[in-house]
N, C-alpha and C positions, 0 to 999 in steps of 0.2 A: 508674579510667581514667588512663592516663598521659600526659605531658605531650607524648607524641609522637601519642598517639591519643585526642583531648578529647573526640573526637565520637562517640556512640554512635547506633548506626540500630538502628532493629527494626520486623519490620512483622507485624501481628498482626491478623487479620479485614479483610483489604482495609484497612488505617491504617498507614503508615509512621510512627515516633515519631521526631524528630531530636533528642538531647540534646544542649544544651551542658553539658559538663560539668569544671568547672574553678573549683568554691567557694573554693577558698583564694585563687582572683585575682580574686572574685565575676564569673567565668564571665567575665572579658574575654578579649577576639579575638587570641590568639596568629596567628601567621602559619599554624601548625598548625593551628589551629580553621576560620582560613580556607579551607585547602585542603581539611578534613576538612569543612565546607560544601558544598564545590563538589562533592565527592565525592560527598555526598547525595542532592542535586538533580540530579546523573546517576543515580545508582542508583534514585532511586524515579523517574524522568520513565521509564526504561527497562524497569522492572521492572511487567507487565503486572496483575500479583498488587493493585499499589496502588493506591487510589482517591481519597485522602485522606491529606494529611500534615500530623501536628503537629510543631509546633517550640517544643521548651520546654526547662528548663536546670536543672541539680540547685540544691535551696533554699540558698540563702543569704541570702535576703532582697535580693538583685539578681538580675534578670534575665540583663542583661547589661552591662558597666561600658562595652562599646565597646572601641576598641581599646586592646593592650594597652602602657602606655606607660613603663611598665619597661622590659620587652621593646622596646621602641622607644629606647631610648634606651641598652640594652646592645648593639646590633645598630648603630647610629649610631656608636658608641664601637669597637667590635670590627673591623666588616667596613665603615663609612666606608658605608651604605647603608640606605634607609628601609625599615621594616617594611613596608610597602605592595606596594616592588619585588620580595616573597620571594614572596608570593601568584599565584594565574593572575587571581584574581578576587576582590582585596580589597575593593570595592565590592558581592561577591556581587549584581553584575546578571541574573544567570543566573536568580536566581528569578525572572524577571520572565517567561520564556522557560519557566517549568516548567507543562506544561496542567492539574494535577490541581492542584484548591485545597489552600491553605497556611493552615493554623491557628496563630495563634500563641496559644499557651498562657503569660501572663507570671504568671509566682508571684513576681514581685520588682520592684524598681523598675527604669530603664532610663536609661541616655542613651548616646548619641553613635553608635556602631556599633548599641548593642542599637535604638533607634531606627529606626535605619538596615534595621535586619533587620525589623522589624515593619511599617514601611511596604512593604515586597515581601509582606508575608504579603497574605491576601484578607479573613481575619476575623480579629477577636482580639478574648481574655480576657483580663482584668488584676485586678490583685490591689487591691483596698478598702486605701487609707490610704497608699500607695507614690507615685512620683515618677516622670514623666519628663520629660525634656528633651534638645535638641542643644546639647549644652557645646563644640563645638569652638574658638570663640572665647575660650573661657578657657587653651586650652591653645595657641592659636597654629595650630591645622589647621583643615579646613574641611569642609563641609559639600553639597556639589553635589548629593548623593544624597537630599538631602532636597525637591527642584524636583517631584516627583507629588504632593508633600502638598499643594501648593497645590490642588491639585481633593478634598483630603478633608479639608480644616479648612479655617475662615476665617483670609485673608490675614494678617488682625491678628492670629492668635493665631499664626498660619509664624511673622509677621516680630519678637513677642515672642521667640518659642522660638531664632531662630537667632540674634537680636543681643545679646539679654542674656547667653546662655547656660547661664540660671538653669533649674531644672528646677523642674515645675508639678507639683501636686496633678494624678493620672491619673485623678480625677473630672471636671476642666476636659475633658478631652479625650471620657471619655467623652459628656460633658453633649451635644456638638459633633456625636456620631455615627461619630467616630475610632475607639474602644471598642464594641464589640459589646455586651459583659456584663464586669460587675464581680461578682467573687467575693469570700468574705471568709478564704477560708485555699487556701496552696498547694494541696493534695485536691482543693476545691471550684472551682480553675481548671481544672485537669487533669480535672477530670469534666465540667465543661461543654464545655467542647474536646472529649471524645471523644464527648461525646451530640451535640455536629451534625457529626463527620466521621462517626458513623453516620447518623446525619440523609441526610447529601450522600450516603453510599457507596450509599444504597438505591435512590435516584434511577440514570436510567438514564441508563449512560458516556458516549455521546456529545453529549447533553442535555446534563449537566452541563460537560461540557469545553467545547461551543458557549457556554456561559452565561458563563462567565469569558471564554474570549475574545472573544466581542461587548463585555461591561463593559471589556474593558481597552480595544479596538482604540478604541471611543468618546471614552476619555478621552484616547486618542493624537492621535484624527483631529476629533473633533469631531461633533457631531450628523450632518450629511447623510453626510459622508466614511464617520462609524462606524457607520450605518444601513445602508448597503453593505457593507460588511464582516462586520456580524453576520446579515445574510442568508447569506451567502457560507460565511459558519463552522457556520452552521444544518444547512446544505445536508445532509451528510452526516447526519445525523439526524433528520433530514422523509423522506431516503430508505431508511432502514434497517429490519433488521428489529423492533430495538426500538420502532419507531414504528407496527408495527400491534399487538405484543405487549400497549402500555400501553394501551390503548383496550380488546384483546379479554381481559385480564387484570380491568380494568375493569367490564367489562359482568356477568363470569363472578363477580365477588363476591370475584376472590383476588389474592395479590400478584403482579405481574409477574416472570415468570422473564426479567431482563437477560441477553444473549448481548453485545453491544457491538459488533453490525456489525447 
């Protein structure tokens, strides 16, 4: 992959795969990666074929280093402007905004951006024995993207991970319920990521797509605010035809043929 084009997509049985792919920089966030992100997350949110995306990074034993700060600091020196500015969406907020669940797949350790990226994902796998952490305090940058973790780790462990900026054993996090599954070799993260976006992609489309957006709108709004909202997001999938297909699919002893209206 070239350094103009870090990101590779492919989608294969209803699974979009997003690669970072940039081991010599251990997969850190060129401004290129960024874009080639953002790219992503339009093409599979548009692209009707997918139902499930994984996001994971060629092995290097990192994940993702975060952003790239070489490249930050040749781009500082050259054009007098932050890495940050060359981006549409160097926070890649956009995932937040993508309906089909986001798998992250880490076969390597993480901190600062790669962090950044796995909290937008919905579930994630991590690699037995690896590290992560938000280092941006060691480097002088910051950290705002990290404000939803509070609703999925405890405080004490946010307010460790963003003031020290030390990176923790990815067992703490698992132990906490941040970590779905822990695997013990790159292969064995990448297959478990693909057995539950098969898992998700069986389940029927509108079902599942209601299911993330009630879990997120709740964590936005709060219990009664997000209990409205995820009636609301339901809606279209209590009225559809998938919704009498799972029941007469059901009854009939076989698997539900999904249409997604």
């Amino acid at each position: 992959m070239s350094e103009d084009n870090p990101i590779h997509f492919e989608v294969k049985d209803g699974i979009a795969t997003v690669t970072l792919d940039r081991p010599a920089r251990k997969n850190a966030l060129s401004w290129q990666a960024m874009e080639g992100l953002t790219d992503a997350w339009e093409r599979a949110e548009k692209d009707p074929a997918v139902r499930v995306i994984i996001l994971t990074s060629t092995d290097c034993g990192v994940f993702c280093a975060g952003m790239d700060l070489k490249q930050t600091a040749e781009l500082r020196a050259r054009e007098g402007v932050d890495l940050l500015s060359k981006a549409r969406d160097p926070m890649q907020k956009n995932m937040r905004f993508v309906t089909k669940p986001i798998i992250a797949a880490m076969t390597g350790s993480l901190m600062a951006g790669g962090m950044m990226l796995t909290l937008s994902c919905d579930l994630r796998v991590g690699l037995r024995g690896t590290k992560a952490g938000i280092t941006e305090v060691k480097v002088g940058r910051g950290s705002p993207w990290a404000v939803p973790m509070l609703w999925m780790v405890p405080q004490p462990l946010l307010m460790e991970l963003v003031l020290t900026g030390e990176t923790l054993p990815i067992e703490r996090l698992h132990d906490c319920g941040f970590i779905n599954y822990l695997e013990d070799t790159p292969d064995q993260v990448r297959a478990r990521a693909t057995q539950l976006a098969r898992t998700i992609s069986e389940g029927a489309p509108l079902s599942v797509k209601a299911a993330k957006a009630s879990i997120l709108a709740a964590m936005d709004l709060g219990y009664a605010k997000g209990l409205i909202e995820a009636n609301k997001a339901h809606a279209e999938a209590y009225a559809s035809q998938d919704a009498i297909e799972g029941p007469r699919a059901f009854a009939e002893k076989r698997k539900p043929i999904w249409q997604g209206r």
